[in-house]
N, C-alpha and C positions, 0 to 999 in steps of 0.2 A: 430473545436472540435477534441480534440485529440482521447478521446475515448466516443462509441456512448455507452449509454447503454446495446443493444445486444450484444457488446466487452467485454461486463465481463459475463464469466461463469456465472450459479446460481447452489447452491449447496444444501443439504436436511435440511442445517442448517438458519432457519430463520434469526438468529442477525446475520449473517455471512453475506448472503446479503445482510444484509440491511448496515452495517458499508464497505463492498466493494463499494456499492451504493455511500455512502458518500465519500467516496476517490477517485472515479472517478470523482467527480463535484470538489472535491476540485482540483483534475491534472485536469481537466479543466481549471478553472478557475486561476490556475498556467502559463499552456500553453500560455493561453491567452495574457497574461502581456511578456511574452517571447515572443510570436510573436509580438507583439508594443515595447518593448524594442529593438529587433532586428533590426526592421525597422525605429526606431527611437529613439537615447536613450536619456533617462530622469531619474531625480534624483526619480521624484514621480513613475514613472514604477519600478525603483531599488526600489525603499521602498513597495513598494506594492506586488515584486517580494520575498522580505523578510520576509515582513507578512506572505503573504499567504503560505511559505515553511516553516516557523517556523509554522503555523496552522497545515502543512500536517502533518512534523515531530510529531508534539502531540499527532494529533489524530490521527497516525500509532502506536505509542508506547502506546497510550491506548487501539486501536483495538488489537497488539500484546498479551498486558496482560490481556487483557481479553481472548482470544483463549487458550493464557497458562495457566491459572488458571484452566479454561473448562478442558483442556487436562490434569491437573495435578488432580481434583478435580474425572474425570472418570476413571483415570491411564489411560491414555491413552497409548499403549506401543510404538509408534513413537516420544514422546516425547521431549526427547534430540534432535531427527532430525531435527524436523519441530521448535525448540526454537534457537537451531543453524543457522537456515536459517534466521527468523527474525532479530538476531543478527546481523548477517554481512550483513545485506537488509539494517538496521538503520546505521549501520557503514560506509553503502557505498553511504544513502543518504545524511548522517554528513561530509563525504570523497567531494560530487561532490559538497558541497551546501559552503564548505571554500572555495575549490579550483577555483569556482566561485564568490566569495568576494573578494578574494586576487588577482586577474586576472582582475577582470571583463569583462571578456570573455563570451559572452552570450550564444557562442555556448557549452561550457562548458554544460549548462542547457538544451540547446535545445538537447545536442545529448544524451543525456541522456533518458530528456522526448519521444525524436521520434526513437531511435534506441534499448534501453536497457530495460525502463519501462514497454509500453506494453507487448511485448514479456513476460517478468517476470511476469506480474500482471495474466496473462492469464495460462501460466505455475506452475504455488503458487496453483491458483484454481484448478482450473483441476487434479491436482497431491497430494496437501498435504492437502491441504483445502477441497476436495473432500472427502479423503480417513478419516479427523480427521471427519465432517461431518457425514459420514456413521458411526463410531464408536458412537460417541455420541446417533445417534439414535437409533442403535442395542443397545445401553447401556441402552436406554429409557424403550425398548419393554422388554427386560430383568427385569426390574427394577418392572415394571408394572405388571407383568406376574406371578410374583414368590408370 
């Protein structure tokens, strides 16, 4: 397993959890098919490897816009930054997921999944997902109060 559960931050934002929650099982279950493809390649590991990346892809770019609508809907004022960031996150998972089609080079995926991803996934939280997180709720108490 690539990453355990206690590997992803948790932040003051409930759907925020729980949609990281989901993306870890899905890199999970990604990794998986990469280490059996590694070790042994197959047309059904390739196809199942494609699935499941074109899964992740989706539901990254639906967790994405739901964060930014959040962010847009509370003006959030980091906004540009933290939609900038998604952007070139999807660009660069669209970037490693050709360049491993067109190769089929598996390490392409693996160095990705073991060298680049966590690192980021744990960095995202901790820093910009933490910080839109807290805003939202001081937006809540604010909201509530008046």
């Amino acid at each position: 397993m690539l990453l355990e559960k206690d590997d992803v931050p948790l932040v003051s934002e409930g759907f925020m959890n729980e949609v990281h929650d989901e993306d870890r099982k899905i890199i999970n279950e990604i990794f998986d098919e990469i280490l059996k493809y590694e070790k042994k390649p197959s047309y059904n590991t390739k196809i199942n490897i494609a699935v499941l990346f074109q899964k992740w892809f989706n539901h990254t770019v639906k967790h994405f816009s739901k964060e930014e609508k959040k962010m847009k809907k509370e003006r959030y004022p980091n906004y540009k930054i933290h939609k900038k960031e998604h952007t070139r996150t999807l660009a660069e998972m669209h970037t490693i997921y050709s360049e491993w089609l067109k190769t089929n080079d598996i390490h392409i995926l693996k160095t990705y999944f073991t060298d680049v991803l966590p690192k980021w996934i744990v960095e995202h939280i901790e820093t910009m997902d933490r910080e839109a997180s807290s805003f939202f709720n001081k937006s809540k108490t604010i909201n509530y109060t008046i």
